[in-house]
N, C-alpha and C positions, 0 to 999 in steps of 0.2 A: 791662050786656049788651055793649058796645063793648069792656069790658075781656075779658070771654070772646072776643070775635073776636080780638082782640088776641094775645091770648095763644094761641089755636090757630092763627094764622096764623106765631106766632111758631116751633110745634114742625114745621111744615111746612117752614119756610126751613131748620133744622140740619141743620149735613153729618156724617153717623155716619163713623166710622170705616173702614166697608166702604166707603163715596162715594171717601174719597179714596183708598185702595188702589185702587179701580178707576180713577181720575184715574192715579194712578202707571205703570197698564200693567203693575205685576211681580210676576209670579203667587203667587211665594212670600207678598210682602205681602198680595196679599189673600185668600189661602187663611189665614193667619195672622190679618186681622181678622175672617174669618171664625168663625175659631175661637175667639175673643176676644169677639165678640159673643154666640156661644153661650155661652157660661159666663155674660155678662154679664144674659145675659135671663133666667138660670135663680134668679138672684141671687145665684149663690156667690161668693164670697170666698175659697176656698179655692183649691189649687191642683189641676191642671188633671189631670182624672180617668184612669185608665189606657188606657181605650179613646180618649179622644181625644187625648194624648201618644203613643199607638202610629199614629194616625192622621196625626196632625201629622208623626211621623219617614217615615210611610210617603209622604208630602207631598215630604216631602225630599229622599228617595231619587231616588223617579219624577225630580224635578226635577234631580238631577245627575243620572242616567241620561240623561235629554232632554240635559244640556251636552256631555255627552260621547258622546253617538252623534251631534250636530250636529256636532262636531270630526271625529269618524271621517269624517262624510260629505265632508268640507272638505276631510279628508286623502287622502280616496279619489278624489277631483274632481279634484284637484290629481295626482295618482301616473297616474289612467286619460288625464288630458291630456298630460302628460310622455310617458307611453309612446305615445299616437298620434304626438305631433311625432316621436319617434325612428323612428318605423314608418315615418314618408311621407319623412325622413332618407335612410333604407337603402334606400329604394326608387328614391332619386334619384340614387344611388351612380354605378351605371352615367351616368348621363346625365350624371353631371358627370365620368365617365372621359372621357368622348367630348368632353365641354368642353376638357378638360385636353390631350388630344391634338390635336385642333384647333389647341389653343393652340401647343401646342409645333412645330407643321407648320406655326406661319404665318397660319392661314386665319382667325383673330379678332382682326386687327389694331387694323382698323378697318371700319367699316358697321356696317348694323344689326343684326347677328349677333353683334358682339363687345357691342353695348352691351344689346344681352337679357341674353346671358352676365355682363356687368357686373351689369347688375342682379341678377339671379338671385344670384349670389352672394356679394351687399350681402342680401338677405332670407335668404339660409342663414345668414347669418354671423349677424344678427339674434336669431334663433331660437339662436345657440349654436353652431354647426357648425364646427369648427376645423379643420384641415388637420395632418395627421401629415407633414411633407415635408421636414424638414432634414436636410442630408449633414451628418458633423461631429460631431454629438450622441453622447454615448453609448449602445450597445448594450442596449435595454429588453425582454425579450423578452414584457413585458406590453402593449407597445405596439407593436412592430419583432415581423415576423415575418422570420427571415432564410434567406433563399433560396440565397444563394452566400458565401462566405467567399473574397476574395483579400488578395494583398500590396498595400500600396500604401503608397508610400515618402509621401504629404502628410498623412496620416491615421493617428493612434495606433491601436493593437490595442484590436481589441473595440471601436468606434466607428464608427458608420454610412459606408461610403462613396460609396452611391448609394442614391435611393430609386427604386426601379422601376415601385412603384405606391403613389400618394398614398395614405397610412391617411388616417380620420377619427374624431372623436370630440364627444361634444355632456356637456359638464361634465366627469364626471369617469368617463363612462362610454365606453368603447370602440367604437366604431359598426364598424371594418375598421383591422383594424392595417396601417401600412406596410411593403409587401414590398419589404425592404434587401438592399443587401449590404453583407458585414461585413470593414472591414478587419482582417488579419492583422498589419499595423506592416510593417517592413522587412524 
């Protein structure tokens, strides 16, 4: 009689195959000993009947479907926060005009107006924000909008010779192109 306890206590403790799939966490495996258990109980030995090889692929499917609408959403999270940062970007446009003239009048030398402006534009810069502003450069008109064309004897043809208003851009996208003017050479 002790060997009967024994021994049912014994088929109590075994871990089937569906135990540790669920141990695992991954769906596929255990939708798989799932279906591995059912054949198994049925007692076949054969191979695995049409309806539940159509069921098993259909297993599959859903489960890449699910990989890849997780990706999309990753990809879509990522493109919908990109485009907010550029939105609050272009909205800050003007106020860093009025930074920039300030600057050039003088008045953010020093106090604490120039060092908000500091900071301010250590956090744009952060985020990506560049500054379209070199005299010198060549003539880009995907970048440089040009406003005037003169001569100018320091400065080759077709090469920026003033920038009149800062462009900006944040990677490799265009936020406001810099309005130039363009040297004509000598």
């Amino acid at each position: 009689m002790s060997e009967e306890t024994h021994d049912e206590g014994a088929s109590n403790e075994e871990v089937t195959p569906v135990d540790e799939a669920h141990d695992s966490g991954d769906a596929l495996s255990q939708a798989e000993a799932i279906l591995n258990e059912a054949g198994t109980e049925t007692g076949e030995d054969t191979p695995v009947p049409d309806k539940e090889a159509e069921l098993r692929n259909d297993l599959l499917r859903l489960q890449a479907e699910y990989v890849n609408y997780r990706k999309r959403v990753e990809r879509d999270r990522d493109v919908a926060r990109e485009n907010a940062v550029q939105s609050v970007l272009t909205n800050l446009l003007p106020v860093l005009d009025d930074i920039d003239a300030a600057r050039a009048h003088g008045d953010l030398t020093d106090g604490p107006f120039a060092s908000i402006s500091n900071k301010l534009d250590t956090v744009l810069e952060g985020l990506g924000l560049q500054r379209i502003a070199e005299p010198g450069v060549a003539f880009d008109p995907n970048v440089h909008e040009a406003l005037i064309q003169q001569p100018h004897a320091e400065i080759p043809a077709d090469h920026v010779a003033q920038v009149l208003r800062t462009g900006f851009k944040k990677g490799d996208r265009i936020l406001r192109a810099a309005q130039v003017i363009v040297s004509l050479g000598e």
